[in-house]
MILOKE-406127 format. One line per 5 residues: for each residue x, y, z of C-alpha. Coordinates in pm, 1 decimal. Example, Ala and Ser with C-alpha at 12.3 -4.5 7.8 and 13.67 -1.06 7.14 Angstrom:
BEGIN
1230.0:-450.0:780.0 | 1367.0:-106.0:714.0 $
END
This chain:
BEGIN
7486.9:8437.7:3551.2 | 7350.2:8775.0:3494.7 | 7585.5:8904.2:3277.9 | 7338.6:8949.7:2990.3 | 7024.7:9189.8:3040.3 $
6830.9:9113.2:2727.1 | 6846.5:8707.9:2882.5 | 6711.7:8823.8:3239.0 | 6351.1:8797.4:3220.8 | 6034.4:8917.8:3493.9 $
5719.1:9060.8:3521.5 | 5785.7:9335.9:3815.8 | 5822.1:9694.9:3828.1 | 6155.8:9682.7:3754.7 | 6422.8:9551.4:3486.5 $
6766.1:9450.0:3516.5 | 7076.3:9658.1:3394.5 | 7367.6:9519.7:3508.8 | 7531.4:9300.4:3811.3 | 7855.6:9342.3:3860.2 $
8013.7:9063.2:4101.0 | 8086.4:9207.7:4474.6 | 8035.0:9581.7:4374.6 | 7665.8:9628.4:4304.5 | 7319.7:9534.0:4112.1 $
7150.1:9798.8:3898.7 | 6795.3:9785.2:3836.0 | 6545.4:10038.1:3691.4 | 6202.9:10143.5:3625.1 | 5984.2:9982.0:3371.8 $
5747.7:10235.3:3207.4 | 5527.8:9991.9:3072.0 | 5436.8:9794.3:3295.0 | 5127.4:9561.9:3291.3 | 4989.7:9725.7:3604.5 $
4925.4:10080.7:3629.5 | 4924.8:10102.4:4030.1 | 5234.1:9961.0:4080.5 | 5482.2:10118.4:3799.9 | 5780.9:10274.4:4026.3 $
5813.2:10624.9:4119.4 | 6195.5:10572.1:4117.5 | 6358.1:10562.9:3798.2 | 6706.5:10366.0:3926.2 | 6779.9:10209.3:4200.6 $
7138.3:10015.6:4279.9 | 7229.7:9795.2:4552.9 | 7580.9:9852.8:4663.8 | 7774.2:9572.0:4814.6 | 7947.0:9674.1:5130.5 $
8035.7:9409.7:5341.7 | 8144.7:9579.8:5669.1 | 7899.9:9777.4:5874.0 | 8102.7:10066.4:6008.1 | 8175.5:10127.1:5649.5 $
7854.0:10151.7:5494.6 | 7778.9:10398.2:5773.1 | 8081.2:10605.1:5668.0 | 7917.7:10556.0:5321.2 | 7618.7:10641.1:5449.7 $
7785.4:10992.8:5604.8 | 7963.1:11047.1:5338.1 | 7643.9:11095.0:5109.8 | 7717.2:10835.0:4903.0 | 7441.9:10604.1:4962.9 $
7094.8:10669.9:5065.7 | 6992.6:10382.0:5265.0 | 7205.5:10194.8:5520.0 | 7135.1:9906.4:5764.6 | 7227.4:10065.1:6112.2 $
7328.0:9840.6:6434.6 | 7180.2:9919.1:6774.2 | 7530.2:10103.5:6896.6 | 7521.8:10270.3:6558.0 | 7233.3:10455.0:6610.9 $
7321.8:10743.8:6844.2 | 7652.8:10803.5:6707.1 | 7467.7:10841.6:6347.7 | 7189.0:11072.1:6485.6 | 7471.1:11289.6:6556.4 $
7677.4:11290.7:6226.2 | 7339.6:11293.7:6012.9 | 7102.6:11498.7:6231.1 | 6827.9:11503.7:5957.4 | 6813.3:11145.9:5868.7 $
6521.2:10891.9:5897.3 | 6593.0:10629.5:6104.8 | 6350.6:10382.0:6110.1 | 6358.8:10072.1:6346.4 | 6120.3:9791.4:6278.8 $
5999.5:9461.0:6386.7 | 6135.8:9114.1:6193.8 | 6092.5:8755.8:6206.0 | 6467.9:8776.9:6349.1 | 6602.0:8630.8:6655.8 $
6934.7:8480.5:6798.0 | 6945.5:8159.6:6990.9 | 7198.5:7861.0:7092.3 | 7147.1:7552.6:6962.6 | 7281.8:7298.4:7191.9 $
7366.5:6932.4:7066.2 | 7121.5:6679.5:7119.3 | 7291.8:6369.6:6949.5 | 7409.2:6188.6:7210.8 | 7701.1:6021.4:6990.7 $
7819.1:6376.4:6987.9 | 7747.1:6471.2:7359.5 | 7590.8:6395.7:7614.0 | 7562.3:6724.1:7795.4 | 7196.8:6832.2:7689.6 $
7012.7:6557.2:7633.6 | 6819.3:6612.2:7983.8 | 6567.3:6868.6:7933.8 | 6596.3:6997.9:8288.0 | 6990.6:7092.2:8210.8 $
6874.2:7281.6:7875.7 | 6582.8:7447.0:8075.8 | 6847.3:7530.3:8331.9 | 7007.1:7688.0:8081.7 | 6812.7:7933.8:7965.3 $
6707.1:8022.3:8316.5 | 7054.2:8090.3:8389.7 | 7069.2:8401.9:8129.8 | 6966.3:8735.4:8220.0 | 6795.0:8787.9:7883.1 $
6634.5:9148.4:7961.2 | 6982.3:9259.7:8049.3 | 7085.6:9127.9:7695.9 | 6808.8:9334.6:7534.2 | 6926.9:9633.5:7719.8 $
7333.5:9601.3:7712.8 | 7370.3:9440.2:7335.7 | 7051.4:9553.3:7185.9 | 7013.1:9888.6:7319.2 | 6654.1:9818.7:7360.8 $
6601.6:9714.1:6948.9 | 6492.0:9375.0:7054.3 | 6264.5:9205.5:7336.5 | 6297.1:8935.0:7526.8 | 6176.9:8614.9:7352.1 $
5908.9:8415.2:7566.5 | 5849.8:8084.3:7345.8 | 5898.7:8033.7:6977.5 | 5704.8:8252.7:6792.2 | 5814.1:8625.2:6699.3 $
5600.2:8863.7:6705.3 | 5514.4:8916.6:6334.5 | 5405.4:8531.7:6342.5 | 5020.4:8460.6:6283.9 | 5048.1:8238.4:6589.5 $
5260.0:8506.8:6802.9 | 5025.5:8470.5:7198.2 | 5241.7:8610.0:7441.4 | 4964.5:8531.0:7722.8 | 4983.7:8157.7:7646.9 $
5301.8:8047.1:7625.9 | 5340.2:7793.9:7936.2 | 5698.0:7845.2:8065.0 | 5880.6:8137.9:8080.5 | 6266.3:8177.7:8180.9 $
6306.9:8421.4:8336.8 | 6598.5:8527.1:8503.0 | 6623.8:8268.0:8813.8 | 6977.7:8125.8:8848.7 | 6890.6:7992.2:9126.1 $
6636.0:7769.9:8948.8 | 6865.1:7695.6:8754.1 | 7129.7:7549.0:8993.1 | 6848.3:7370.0:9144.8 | 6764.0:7174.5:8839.6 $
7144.6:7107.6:8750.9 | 7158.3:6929.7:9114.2 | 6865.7:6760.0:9030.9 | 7006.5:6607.7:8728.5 | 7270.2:6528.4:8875.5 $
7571.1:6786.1:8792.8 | 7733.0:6906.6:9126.8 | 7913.6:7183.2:9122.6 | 8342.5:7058.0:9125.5 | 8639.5:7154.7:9293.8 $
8680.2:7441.1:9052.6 | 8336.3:7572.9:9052.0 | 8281.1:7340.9:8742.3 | 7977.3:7101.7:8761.1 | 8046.4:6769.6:8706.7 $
7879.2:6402.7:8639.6 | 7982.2:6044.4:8630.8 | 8357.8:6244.7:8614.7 | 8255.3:6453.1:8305.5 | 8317.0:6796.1:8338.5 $
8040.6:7014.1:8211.9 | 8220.6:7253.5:7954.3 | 8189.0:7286.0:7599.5 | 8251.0:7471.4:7303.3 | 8045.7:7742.2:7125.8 $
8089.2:7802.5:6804.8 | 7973.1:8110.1:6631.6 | 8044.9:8332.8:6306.7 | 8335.8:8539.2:6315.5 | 8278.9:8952.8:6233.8 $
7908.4:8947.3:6380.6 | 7940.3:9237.8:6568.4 | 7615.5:9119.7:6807.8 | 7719.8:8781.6:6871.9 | 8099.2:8923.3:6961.8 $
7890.0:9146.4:7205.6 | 7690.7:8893.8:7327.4 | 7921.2:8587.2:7365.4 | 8162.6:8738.1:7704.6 | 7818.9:8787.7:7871.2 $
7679.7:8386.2:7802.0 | 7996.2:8284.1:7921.6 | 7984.4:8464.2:8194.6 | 7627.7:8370.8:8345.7 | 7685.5:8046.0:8246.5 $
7985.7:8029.3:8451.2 | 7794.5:8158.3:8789.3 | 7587.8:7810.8:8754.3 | 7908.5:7586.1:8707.1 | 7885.7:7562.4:8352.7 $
8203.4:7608.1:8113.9 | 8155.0:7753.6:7802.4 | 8421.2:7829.4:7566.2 | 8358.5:8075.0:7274.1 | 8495.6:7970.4:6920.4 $
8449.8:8207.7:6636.4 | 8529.5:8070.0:6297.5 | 8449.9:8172.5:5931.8 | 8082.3:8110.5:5877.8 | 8112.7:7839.6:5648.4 $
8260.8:7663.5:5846.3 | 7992.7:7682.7:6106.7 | 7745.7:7602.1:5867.9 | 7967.6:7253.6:5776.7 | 7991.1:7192.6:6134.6 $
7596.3:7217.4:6185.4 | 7530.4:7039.0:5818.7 | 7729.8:6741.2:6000.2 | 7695.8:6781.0:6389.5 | 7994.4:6797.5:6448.3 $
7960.6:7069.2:6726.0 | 7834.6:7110.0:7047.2 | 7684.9:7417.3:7067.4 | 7650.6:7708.9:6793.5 | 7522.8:8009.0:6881.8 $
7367.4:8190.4:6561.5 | 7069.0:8413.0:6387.4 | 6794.8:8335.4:6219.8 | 6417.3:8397.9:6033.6 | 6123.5:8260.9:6080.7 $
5804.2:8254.3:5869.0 | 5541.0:8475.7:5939.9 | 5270.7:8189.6:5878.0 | 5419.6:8060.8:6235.3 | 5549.4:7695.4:6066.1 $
5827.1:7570.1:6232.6 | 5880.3:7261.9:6174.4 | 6204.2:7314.5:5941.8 | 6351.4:7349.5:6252.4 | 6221.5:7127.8:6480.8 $
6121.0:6829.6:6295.6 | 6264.4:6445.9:6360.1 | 6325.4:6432.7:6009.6 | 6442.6:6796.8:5911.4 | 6833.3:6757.7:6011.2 $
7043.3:6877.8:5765.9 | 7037.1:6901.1:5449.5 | 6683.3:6829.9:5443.9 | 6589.1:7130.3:5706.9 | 6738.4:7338.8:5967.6 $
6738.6:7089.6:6246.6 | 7117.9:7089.6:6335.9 | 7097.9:7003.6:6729.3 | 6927.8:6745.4:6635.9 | 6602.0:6736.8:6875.3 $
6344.5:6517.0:6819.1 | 5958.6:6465.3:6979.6 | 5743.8:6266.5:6753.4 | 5442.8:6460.2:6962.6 | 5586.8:6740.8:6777.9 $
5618.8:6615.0:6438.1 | 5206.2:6510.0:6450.8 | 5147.4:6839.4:6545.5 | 5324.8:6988.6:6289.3 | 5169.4:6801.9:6017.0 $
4826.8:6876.6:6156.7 | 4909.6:7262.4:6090.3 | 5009.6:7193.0:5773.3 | 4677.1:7006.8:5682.1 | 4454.4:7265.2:5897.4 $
4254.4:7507.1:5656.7 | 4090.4:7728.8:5922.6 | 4335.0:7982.8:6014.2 | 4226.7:8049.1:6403.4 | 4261.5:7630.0:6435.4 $
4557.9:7659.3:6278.9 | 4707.4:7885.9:6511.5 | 4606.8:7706.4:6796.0 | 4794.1:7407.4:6656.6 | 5091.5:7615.2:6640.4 $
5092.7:7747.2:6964.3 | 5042.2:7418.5:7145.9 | 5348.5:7286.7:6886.7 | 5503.2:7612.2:7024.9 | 5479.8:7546.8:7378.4 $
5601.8:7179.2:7375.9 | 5929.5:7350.0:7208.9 | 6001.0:7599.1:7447.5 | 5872.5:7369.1:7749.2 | 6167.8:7086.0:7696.8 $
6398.8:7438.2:7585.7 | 6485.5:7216.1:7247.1 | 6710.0:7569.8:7232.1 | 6774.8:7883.0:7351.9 | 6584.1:8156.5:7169.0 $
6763.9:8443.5:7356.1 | 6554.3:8763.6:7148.7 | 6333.7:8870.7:6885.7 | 6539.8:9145.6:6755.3 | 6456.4:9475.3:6547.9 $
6593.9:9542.1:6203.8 | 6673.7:9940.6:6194.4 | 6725.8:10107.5:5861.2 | 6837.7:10504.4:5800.2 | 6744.7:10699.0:5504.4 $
6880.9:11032.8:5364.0 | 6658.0:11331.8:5348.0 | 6583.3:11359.2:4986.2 | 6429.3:10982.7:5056.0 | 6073.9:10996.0:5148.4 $
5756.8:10769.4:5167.3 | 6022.5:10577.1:5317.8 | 5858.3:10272.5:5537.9 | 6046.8:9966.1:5599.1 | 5877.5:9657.2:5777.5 $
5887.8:9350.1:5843.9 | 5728.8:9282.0:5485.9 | 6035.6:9399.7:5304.6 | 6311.5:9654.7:5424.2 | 6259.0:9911.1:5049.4 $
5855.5:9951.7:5136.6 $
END
């Protein structure tokens, strides 16, 4: 559990002093050891366990912590309480995206890849980088973030772009006119559906009036649901949803097939809509085989491009992490890597 330094054993810089549940983990230098180059210049250092943003920034203003994990529209307002803080923003393996239901014992609403594809032309994703992310994100074209060993912007086949006319054009194609109400409908099903995502995620609250509304302007019906998080994770665990709309992290090796895999639904990976292309799975285990790193990559980005082709789901960006530091704190260089460089 913890509880007991002398049982908590390691061989890094640092050793354990004490954990105490919901408040904070202590952890200081070790003198001795093995390796010279890496022994700690800091003699303590404590994470502090505050769960709400706005008041680790108070924290954080307050001078009672020296690090804090800023949000986009916390930026400004903190250059201007702390004018001589670092504030350091810095690329992740991060993104948001909506994964829409592809059992079709659940629904039936995006099992056509032209209606997912429709989908994500339908969203004005540069607007979402600049309204919700303040510019601390770009817009994702394909799978791979842009940390990833396979990240190619200049080969990814299809990108969505903002085109909702495209998008109504493929939704007539497959069939879903637009209804009395402005609602498309098929074979008498309405197309609306609801979204689940995690309540108190300041981003997604952002972000979830603005889906709704472009989705809306192409006849589609979305309904926003927040609920306590683990209770979106039992939901996607058993399917029982049709659409979540969530965060996530991939590798940097570029591997995806936790996610995308025929046989990686949960609990055995992260598949939770449920897609499935065996094409993809070969692929996939042909990376995993491939020792030549440049092959590799190529594998991945043709893996890559069969995902984002049939839009298995909506990777809206590849967001920043930003961190802000006190003045006494320097050598301060958070990345990607890990945020306490």
């Amino acid at each position: 559990t913890g509880q007991d330094p002398t049982r908590v054993i390691g061989s890094g810089p640092f050793t354990f002093r004490e954990w105490a549940i919901n408040d904070h983990v202590t952890i200081v230098r070790r003198a001795d050891h093995w390796d010279p180059n890496v022994v700690s210049a800091i003699d303590e250092f404590t994470f502090r366990v505050i769960p709400e943003s706005s008041t680790a920034i108070q924290a954080f203003e307050a001078d009672e912590i020296d690090v804090v994990a800023v949000e986009p529209s916390q930026v400004e307002p903190l250059r201007q309480s702390v004018s001589d803080a670092t504030i350091t923003p810095y690329d992740t393996t991060n993104f948001i995206f909506y994964l829409p239901q592809q059992d079709a014992e659940q629904t039936q609403l995006f099992v056509d890849v032209p209606v997912r594809q429709a989908m994500h032309y339908a969203l004005d994703r540069q607007l979402i980088v600049e309204r919700v992310f303040l510019g601390y994100a770009i817009q994702a074209n394909g799978t791979q973030p842009v940390l990833s060993v396979a990240y190619r912007p200049d080969e990814v086949r299809t990108i969505y772009n903002y085109d909702p006319a495209r998008a109504a054009e493929l939704l007539d194609a497959a069939g879903w006119l637009v209804g009395e109400d402005g609602i498309r409908v098929k074979d008498g099903v309405r197309f609306s559906f609801e979204c689940l995502f995690s309540e108190g995620v300041a981003t997604l609250v952002q972000l979830m009036p603005y889906v709704q509304q472009a989705w809306r302007e192409v006849g589609i019906e979305m309904l926003p649901a927040s609920v306590p998080f683990g209770t979106l994770l039992d939901a996607m665990d058993t399917g029982s949803f049709a659409m979540t709309m969530v965060g996530l992290s991939w590798s940097v090796d570029g591997g995806q097939g936790d996610v995308y895999r025929c046989d990686a639904v949960p609990p055995a990976g992260f598949n939770a809509m449920r897609y499935c292309n065996p094409r993809f799975d070969e692929l996939d285990q042909a990376q995993a085989r491939e020792l030549d790193p440049a092959r590799r990559a190529d594998l991945l980005v043709e893996a890559s491009n069969l995902i984002n082709d049939e839009a298995a789901n909506g990777i809206l960006v590849f967001n920043k992490e930003i961190l802000a530091a006190q003045p006494p704190v320097r050598n301060f260089l958070p990345n990607g890597y890990y945020p306490f460089w």
